[in-house]
Each structure stands twice: as structure tokens, then as C-alpha cells.
The first five atom37 places (N, CA, C, CB, O) and aatype in JSON, in Angstrom:
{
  "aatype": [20, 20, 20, 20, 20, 20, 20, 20, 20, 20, 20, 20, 20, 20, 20, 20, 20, 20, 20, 20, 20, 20, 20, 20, 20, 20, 20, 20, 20, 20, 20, 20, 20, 20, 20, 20, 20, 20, 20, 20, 20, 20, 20, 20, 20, 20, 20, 20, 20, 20, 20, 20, 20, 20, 20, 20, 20, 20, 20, 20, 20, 20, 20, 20, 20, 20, 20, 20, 20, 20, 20, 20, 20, 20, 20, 20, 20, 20, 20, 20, 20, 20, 20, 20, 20, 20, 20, 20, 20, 20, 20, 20, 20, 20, 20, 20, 20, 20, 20, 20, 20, 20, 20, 20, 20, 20, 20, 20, 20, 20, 20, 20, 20, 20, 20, 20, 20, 20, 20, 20, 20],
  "atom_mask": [
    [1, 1, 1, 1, 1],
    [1, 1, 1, 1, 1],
    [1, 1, 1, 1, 1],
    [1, 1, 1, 1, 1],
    [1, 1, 1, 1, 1],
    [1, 1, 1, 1, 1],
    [1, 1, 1, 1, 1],
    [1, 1, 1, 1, 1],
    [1, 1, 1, 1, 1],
    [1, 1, 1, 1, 1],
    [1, 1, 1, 1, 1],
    [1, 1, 1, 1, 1],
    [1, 1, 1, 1, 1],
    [1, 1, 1, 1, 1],
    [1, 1, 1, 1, 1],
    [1, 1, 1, 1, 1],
    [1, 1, 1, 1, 1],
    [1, 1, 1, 1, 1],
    [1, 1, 1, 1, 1],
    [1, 1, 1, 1, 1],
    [1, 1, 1, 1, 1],
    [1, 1, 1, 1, 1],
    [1, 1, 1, 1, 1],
    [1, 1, 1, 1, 1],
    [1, 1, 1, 1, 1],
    [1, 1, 1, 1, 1],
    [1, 1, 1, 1, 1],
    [1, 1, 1, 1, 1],
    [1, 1, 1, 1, 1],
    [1, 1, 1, 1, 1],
    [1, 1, 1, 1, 1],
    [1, 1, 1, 1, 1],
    [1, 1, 1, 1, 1],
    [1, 1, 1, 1, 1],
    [1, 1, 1, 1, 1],
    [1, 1, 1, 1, 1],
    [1, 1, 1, 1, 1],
    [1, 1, 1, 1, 1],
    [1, 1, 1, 1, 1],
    [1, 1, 1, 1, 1],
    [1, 1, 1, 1, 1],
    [1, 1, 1, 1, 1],
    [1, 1, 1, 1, 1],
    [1, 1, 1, 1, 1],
    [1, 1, 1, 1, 1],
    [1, 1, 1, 1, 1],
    [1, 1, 1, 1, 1],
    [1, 1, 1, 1, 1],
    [1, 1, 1, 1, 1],
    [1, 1, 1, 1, 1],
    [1, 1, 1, 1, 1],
    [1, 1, 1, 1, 1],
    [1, 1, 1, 1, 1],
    [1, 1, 1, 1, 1],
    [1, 1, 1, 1, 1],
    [1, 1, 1, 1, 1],
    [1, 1, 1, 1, 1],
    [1, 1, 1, 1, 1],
    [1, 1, 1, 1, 1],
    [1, 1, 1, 1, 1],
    [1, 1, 1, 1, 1],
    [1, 1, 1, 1, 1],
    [1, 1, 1, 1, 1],
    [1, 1, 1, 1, 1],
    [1, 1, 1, 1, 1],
    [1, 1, 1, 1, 1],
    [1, 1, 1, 1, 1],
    [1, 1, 1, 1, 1],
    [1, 1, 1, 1, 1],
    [1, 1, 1, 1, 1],
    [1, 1, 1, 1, 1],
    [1, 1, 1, 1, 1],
    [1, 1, 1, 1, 1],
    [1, 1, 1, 1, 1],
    [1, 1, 1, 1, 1],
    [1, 1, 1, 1, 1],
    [1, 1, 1, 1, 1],
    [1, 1, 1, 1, 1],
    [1, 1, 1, 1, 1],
    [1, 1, 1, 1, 1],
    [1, 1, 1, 1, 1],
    [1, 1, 1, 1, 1],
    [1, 1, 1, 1, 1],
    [1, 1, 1, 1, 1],
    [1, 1, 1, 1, 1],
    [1, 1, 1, 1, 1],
    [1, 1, 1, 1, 1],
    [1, 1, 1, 1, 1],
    [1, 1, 1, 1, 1],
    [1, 1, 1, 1, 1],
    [1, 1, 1, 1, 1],
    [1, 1, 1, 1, 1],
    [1, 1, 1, 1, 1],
    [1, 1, 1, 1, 1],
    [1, 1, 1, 1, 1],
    [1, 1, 1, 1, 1],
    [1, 1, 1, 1, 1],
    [1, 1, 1, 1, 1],
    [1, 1, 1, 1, 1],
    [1, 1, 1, 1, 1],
    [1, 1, 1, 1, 1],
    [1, 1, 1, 1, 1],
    [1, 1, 1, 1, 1],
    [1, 1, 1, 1, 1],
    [1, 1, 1, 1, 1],
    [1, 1, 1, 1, 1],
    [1, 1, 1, 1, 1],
    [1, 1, 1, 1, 1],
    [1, 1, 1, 1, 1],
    [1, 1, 1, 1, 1],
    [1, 1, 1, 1, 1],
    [1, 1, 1, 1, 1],
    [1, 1, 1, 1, 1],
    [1, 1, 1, 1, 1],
    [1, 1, 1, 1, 1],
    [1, 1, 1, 1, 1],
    [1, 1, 1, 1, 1],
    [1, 1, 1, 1, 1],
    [1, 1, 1, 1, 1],
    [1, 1, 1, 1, 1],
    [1, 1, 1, 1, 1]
  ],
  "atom_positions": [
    [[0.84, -1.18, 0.0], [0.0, 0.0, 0.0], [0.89, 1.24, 0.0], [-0.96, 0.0, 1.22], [1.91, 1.3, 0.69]],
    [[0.36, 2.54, -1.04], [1.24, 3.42, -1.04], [1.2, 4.29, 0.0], [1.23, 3.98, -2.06], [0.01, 4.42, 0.29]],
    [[2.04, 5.14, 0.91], [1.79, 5.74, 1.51], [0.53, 6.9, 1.77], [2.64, 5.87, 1.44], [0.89, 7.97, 1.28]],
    [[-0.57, 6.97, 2.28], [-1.74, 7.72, 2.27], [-2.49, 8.55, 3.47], [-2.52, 6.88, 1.87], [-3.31, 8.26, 4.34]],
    [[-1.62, 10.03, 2.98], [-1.91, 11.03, 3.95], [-3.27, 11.6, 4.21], [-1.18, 12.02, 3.65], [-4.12, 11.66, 3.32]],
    [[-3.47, 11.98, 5.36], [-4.65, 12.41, 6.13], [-4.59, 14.35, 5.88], [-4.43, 11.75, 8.06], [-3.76, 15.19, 6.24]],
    [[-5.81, 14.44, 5.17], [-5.93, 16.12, 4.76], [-6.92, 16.57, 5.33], [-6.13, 16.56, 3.29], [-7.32, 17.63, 4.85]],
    [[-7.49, 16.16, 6.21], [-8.4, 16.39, 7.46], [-8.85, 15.31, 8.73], [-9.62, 16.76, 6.85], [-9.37, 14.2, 8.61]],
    [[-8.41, 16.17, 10.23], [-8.34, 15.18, 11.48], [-9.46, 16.62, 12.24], [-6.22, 14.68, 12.38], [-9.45, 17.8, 12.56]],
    [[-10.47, 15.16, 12.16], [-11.6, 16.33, 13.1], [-12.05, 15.14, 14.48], [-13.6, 16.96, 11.8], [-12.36, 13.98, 14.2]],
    [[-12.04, 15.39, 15.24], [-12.66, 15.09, 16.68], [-13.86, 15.95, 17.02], [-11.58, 15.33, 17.84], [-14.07, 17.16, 17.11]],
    [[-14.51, 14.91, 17.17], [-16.12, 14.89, 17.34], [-16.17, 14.8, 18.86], [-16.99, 13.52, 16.54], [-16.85, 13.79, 19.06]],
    [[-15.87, 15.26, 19.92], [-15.91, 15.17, 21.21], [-17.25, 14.82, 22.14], [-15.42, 16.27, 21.49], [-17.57, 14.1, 23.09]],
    [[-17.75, 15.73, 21.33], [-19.7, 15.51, 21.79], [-20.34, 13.68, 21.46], [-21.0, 16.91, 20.22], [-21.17, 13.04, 22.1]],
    [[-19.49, 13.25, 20.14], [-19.74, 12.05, 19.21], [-19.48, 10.87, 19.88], [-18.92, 12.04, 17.95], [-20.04, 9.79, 20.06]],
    [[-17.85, 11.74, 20.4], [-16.66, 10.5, 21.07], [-16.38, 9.86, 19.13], [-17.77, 8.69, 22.73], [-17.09, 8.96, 18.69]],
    [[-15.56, 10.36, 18.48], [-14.73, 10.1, 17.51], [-14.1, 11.11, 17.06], [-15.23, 9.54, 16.63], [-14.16, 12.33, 17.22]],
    [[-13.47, 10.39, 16.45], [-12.45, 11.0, 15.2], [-12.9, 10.67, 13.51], [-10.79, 10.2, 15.43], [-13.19, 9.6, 12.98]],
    [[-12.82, 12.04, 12.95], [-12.71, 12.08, 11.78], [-11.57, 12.0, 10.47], [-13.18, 12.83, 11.86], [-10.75, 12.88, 10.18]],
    [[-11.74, 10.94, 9.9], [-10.06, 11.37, 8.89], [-10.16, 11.2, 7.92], [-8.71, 10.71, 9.0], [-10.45, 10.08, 7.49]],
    [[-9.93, 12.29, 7.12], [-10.07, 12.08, 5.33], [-8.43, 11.84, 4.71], [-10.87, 13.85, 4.43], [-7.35, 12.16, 5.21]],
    [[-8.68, 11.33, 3.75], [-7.11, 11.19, 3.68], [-7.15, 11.6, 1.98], [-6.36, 9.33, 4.19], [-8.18, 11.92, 1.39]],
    [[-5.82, 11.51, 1.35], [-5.81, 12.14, -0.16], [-6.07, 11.5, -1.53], [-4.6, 12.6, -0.37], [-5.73, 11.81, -2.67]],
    [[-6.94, 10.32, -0.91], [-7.4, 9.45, -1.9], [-8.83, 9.61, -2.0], [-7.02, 8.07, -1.64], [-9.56, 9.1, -2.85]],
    [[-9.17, 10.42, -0.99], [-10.86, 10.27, -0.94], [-11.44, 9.92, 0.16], [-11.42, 9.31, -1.81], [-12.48, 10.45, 0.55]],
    [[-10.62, 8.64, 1.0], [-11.24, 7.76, 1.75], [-11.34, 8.76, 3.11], [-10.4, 6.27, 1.86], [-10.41, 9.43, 3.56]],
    [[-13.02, 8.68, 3.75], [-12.9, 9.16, 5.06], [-13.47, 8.04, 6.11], [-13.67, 10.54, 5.17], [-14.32, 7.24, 5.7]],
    [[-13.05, 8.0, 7.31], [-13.5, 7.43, 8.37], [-13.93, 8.1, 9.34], [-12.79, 6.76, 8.77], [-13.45, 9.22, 9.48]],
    [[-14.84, 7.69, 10.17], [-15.25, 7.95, 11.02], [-14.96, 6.63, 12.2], [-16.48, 8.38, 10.6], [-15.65, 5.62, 12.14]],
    [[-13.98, 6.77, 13.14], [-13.48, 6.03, 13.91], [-13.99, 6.6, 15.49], [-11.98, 6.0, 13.56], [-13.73, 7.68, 16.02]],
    [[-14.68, 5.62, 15.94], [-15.06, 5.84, 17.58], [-14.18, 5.71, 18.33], [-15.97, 5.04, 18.2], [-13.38, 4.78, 18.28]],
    [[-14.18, 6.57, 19.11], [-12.95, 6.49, 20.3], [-12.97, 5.01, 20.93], [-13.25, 7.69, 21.69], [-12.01, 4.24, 20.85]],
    [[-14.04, 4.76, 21.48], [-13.59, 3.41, 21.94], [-13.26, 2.55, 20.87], [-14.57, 2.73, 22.75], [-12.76, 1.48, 21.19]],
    [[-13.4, 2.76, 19.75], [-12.55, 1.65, 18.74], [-11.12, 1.92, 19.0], [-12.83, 1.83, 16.96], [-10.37, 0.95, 19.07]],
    [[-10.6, 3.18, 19.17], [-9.11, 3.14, 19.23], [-8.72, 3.13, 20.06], [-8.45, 3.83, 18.81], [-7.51, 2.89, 20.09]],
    [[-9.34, 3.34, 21.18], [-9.14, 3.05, 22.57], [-8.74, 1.07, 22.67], [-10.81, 3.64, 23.48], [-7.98, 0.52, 23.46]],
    [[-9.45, 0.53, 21.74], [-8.85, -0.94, 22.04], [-8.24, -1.29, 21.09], [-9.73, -2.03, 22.32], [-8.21, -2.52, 21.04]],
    [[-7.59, -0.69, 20.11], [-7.21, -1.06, 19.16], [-5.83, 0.16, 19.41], [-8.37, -1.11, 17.92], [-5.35, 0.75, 18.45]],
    [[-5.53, 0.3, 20.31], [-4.81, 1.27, 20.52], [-2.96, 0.86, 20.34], [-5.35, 1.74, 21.97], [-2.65, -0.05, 21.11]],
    [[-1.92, 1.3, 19.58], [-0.91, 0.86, 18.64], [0.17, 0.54, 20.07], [-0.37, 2.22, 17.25], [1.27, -0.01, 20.0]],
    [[-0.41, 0.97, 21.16], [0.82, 1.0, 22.74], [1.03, -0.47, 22.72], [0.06, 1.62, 24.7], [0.36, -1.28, 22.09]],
    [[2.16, -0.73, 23.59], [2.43, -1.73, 24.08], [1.72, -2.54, 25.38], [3.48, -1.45, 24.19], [1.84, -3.67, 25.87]],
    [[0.87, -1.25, 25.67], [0.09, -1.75, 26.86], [-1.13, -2.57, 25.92], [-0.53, -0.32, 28.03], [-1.55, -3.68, 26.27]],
    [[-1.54, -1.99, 24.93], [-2.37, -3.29, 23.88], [-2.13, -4.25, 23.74], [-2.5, -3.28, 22.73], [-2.63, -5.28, 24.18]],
    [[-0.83, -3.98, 22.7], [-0.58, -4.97, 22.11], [0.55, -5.86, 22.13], [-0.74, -4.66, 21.24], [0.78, -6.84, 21.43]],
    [[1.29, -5.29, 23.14], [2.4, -6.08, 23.6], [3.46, -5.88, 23.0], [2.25, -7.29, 23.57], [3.49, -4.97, 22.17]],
    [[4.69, -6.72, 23.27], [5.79, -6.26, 22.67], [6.3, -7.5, 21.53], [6.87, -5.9, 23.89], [7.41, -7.56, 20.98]],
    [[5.17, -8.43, 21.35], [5.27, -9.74, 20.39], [3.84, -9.91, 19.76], [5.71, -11.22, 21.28], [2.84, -9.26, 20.08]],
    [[3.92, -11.02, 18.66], [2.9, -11.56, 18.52], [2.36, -12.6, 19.46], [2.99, -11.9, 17.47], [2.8, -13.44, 20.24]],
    [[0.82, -12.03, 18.87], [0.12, -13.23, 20.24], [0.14, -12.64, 21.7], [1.22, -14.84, 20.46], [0.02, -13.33, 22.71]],
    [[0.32, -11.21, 21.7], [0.55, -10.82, 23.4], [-0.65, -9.52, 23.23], [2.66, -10.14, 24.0], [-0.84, -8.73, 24.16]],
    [[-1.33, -9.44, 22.07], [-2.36, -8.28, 22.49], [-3.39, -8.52, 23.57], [-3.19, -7.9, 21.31], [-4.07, -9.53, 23.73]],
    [[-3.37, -7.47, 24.26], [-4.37, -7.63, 25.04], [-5.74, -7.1, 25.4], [-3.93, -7.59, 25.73], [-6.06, -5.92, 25.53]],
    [[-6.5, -8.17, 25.52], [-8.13, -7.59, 25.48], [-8.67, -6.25, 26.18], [-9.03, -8.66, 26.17], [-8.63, -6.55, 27.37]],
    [[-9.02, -5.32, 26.12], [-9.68, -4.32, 26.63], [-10.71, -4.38, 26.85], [-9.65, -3.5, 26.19], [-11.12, -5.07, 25.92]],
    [[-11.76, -4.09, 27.61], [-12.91, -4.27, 27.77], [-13.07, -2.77, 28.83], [-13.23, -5.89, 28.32], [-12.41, -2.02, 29.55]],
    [[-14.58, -3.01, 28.27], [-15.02, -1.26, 29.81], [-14.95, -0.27, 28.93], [-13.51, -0.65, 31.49], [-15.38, 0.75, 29.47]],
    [[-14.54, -0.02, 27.56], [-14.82, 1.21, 27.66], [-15.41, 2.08, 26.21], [-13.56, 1.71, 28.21], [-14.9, 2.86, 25.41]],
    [[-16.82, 1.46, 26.39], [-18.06, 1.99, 25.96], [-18.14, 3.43, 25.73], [-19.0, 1.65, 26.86], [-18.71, 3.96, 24.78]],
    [[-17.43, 4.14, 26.86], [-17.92, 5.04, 27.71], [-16.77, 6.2, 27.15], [-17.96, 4.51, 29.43], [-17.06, 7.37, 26.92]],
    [[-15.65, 5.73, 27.02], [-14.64, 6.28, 26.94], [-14.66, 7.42, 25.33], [-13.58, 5.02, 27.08], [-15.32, 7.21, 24.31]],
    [[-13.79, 8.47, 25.59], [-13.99, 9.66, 24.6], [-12.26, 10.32, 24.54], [-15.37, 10.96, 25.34], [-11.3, 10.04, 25.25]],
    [[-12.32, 10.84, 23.93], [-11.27, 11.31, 23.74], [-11.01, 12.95, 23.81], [-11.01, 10.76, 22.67], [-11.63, 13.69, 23.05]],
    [[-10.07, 13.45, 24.76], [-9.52, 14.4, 25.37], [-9.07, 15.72, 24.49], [-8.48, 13.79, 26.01], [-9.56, 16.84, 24.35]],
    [[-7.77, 14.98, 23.88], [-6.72, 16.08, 23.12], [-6.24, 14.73, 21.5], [-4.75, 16.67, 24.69], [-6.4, 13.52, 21.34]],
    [[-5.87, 15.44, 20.98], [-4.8, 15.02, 19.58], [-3.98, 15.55, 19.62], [-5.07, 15.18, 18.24], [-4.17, 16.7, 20.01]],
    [[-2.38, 15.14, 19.23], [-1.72, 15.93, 19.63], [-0.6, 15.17, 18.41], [-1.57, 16.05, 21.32], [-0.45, 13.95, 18.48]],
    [[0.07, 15.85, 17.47], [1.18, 15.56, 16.43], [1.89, 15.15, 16.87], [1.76, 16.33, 15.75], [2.29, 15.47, 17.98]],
    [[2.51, 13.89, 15.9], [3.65, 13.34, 16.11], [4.28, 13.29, 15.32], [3.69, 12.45, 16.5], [4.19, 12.39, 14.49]],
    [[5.71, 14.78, 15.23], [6.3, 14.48, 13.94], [5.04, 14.93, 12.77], [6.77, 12.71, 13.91], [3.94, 15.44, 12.95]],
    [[5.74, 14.52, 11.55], [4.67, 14.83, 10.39], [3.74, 13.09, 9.92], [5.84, 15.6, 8.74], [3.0, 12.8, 8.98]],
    [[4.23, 12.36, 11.05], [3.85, 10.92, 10.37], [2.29, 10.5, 10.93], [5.11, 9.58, 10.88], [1.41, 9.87, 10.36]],
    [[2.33, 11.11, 12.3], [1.25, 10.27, 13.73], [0.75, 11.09, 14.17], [1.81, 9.49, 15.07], [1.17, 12.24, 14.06]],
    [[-0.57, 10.69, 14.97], [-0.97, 11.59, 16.01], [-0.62, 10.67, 17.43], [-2.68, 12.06, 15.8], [0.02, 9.62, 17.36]],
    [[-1.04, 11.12, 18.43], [-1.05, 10.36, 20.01], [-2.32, 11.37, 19.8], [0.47, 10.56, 21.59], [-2.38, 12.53, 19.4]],
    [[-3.56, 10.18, 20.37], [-4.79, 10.5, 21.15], [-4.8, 10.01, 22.45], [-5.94, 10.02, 20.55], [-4.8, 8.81, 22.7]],
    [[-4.82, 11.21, 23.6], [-5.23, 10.8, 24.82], [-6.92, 10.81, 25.11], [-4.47, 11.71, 25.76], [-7.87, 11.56, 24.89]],
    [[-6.72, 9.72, 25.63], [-8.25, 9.66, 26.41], [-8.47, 10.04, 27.96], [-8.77, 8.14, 26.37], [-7.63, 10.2, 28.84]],
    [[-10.27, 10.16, 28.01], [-10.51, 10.25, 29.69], [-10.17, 9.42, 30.46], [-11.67, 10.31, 30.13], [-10.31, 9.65, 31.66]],
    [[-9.45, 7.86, 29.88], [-9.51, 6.86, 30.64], [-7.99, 7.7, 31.31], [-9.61, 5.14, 29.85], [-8.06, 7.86, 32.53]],
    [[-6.68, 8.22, 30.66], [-5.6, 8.33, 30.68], [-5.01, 8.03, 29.92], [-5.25, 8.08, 31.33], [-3.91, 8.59, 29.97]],
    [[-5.12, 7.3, 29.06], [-4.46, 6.13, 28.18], [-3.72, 6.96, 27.16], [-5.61, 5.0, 27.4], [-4.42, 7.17, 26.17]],
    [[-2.5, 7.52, 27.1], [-2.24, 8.22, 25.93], [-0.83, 7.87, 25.57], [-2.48, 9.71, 26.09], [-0.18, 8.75, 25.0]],
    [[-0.23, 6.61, 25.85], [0.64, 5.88, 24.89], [0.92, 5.78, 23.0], [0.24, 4.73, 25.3], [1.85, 5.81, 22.19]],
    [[-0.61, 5.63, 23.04], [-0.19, 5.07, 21.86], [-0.57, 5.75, 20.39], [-0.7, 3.76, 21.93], [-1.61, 6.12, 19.84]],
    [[0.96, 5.73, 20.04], [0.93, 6.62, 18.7], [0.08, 6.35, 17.51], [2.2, 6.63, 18.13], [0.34, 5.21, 17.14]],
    [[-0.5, 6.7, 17.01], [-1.35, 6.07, 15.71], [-1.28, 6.9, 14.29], [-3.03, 6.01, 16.13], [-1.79, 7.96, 13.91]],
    [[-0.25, 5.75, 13.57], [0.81, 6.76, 12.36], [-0.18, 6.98, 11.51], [2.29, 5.98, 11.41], [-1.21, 6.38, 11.79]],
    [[-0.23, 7.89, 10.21], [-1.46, 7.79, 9.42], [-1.4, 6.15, 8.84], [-1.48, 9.06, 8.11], [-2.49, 5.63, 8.6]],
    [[-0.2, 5.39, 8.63], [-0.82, 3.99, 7.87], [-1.95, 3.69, 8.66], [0.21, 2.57, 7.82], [-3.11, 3.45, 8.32]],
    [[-1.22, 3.76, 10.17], [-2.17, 2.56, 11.32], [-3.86, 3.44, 11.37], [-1.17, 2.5, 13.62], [-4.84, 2.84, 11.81]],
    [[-3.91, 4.24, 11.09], [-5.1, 5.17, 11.2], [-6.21, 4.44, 9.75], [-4.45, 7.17, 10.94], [-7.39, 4.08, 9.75]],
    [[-5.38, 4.46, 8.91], [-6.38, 4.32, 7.29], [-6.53, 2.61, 7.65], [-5.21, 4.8, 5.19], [-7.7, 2.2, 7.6]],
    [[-5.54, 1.66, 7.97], [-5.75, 0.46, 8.4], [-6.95, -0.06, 9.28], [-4.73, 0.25, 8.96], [-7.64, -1.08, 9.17]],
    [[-6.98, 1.16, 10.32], [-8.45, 0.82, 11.64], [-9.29, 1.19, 11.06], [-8.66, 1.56, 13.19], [-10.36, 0.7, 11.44]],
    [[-9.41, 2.2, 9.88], [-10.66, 2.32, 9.11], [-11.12, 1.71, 8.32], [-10.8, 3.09, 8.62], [-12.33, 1.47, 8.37]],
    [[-10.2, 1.14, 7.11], [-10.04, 0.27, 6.3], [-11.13, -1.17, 6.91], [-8.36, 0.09, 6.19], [-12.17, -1.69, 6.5]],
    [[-10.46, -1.32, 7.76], [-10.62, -2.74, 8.56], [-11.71, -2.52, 9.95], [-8.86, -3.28, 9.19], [-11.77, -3.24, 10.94]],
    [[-12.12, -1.89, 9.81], [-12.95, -1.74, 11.02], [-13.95, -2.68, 11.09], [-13.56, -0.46, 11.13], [-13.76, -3.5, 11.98]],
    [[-15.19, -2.86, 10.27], [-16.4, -4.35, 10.58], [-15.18, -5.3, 10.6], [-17.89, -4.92, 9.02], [-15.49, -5.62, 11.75]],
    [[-14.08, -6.05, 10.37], [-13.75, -6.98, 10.73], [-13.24, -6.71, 12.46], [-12.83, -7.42, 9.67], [-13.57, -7.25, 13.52]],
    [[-12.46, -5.78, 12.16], [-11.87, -5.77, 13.33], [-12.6, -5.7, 14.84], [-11.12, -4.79, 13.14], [-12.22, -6.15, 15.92]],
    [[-13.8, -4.95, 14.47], [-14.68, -4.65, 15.67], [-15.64, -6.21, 15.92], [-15.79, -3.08, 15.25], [-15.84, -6.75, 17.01]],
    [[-15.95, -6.51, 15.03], [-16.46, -7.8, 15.23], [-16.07, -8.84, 15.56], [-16.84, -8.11, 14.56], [-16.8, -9.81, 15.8]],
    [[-14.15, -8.81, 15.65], [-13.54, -10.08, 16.25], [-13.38, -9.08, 17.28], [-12.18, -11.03, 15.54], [-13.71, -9.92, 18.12]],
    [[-13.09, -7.74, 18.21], [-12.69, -7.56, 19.29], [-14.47, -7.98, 20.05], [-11.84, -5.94, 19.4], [-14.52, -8.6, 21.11]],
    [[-15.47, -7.62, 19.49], [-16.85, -8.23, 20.32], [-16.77, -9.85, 20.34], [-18.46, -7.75, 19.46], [-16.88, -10.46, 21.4]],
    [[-16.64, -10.29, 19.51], [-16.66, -11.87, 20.08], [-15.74, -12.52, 20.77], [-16.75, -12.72, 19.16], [-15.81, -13.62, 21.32]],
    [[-14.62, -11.54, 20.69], [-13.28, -12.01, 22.0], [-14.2, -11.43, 23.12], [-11.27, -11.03, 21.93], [-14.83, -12.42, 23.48]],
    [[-14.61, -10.42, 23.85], [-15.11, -10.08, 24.54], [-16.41, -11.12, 25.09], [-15.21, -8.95, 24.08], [-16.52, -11.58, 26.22]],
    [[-17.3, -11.31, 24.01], [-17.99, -12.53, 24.71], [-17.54, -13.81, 24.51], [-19.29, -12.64, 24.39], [-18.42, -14.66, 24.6]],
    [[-16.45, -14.2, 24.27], [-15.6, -15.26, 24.56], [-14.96, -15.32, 26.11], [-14.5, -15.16, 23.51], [-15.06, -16.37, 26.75]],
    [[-14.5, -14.48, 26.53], [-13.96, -14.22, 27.75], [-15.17, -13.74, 28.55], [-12.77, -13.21, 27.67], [-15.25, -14.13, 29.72]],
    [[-16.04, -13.01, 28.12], [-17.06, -13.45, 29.26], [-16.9, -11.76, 29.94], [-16.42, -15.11, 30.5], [-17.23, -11.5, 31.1]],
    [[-16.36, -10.79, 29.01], [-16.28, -9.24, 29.5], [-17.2, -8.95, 28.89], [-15.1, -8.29, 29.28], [-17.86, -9.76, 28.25]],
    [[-17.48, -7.47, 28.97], [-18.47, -6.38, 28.32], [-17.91, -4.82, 28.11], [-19.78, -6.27, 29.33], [-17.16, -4.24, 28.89]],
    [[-18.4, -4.32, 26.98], [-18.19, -3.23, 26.5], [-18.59, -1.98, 27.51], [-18.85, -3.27, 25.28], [-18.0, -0.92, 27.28]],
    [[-19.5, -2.0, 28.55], [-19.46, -0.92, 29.56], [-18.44, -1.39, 30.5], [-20.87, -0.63, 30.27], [-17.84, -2.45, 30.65]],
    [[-18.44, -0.01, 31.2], [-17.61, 0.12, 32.53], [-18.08, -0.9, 33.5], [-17.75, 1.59, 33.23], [-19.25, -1.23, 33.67]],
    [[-17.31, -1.24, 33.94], [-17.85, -1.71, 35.22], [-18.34, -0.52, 36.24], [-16.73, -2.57, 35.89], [-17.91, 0.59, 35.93]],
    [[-19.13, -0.56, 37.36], [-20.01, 0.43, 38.17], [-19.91, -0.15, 39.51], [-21.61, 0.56, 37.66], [-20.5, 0.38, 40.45]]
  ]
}
């Protein structure tokens, strides 16, 4: 895939997402809690294959600030705290790209393990 830059990053705060158009056309609309578990840190996804780890709880969760990284990434912090993880424009057009798959295997890991998408209370 050729490299494919983002020519508009809008956060929907009220929405809880992010917006990203990029220079091919393609836009997404990515929910915070999608990137909140799909998030590029090592606290996700580990430092190997086979070591990502499940997130669960956060339904709820929204996103804070965006903040540049370099000309390549952003870092989105969330309300949870969580603001590790860099998300380059590939990894950005990828979670959009791929999102019904991706969201539909992180829900059936979730009711595989027997978690849920709200907070716990």
C-alpha cells in the first residue's frame, strides 16, 4: 500500500470520535472506543505476537486532546488516561479500512472471555 496522507483530522468530542479524510478520498469515522482498544501502545498490544491484550469497559470512553507526532502520527489521549499510543497515518487508514472486521472479532473475543463493553459500576 502506497503511503496515504490524512488532509483532514476532526474530533467529534460531543460524538466521542475522530474524523479522517485522507488524499485518496477515503474518510472514516473512527469511535474512540474503537481506538481506545485497538490502541498501537504496548500496553495493547504487547511487545510480540500473540501478546495483544483484550480491553474491555470502555463503551464510555472519549477522547480528550490530539496531539502531532512528527509529520507521520498523532497520540490520542483519552478520559480513561491512556495516551501511549501513537497512531501513524498507515495505522489510522488500516483501523478504518478494517474496522467491521476488526470490531467484530474484538466483540466476540469479549464474549468469549465473558467481559463487556461498559464500565464496570
Amino acid at each position: 500500500m502506497s503511503e496515504r496522507w490524512p488532509v483532514e483530522l476532526r474530533l467529534k468530542k460531543a460524538e466521542k470520535l475522530l474524523e479522517v479524510a485522507f488524499d485518496d478520498g477515503t474518510r472514516f469515522r473512527l469511535p474512540a472506543e474503537y481506538l481506545r482498544v485497538e490502541s498501537p501502545s504496548a500496553e495493547v498490544q504487547g511487545h510480540g505476537p500473540g501478546q495483544k491484550q483484550l480491553v474491555a469497559g470502555r463503551a464510555e470512553v472519549g477522547i480528550i486532546t490530539i496531539e502531532a507526532v512528527g509529520n507521520y502520527a498523532v497520540r490520542l489521549v483519552f478520559d480513561d488516561l491512556h495516551d501511549t499510543g501513537i497512531y501513524s497515518w498507515a495505522y489510522l487508514y488500516e483501523l478504518g479500512r478494517d474496522q467491521p472486521k476488526r470490531w467484530a472479532a474484538y466483540l466476540a473475543a469479549l464474549d468469549a472471555a465473558g467481559l463487556a463493553r461498559a464500565p464496570k459500576r
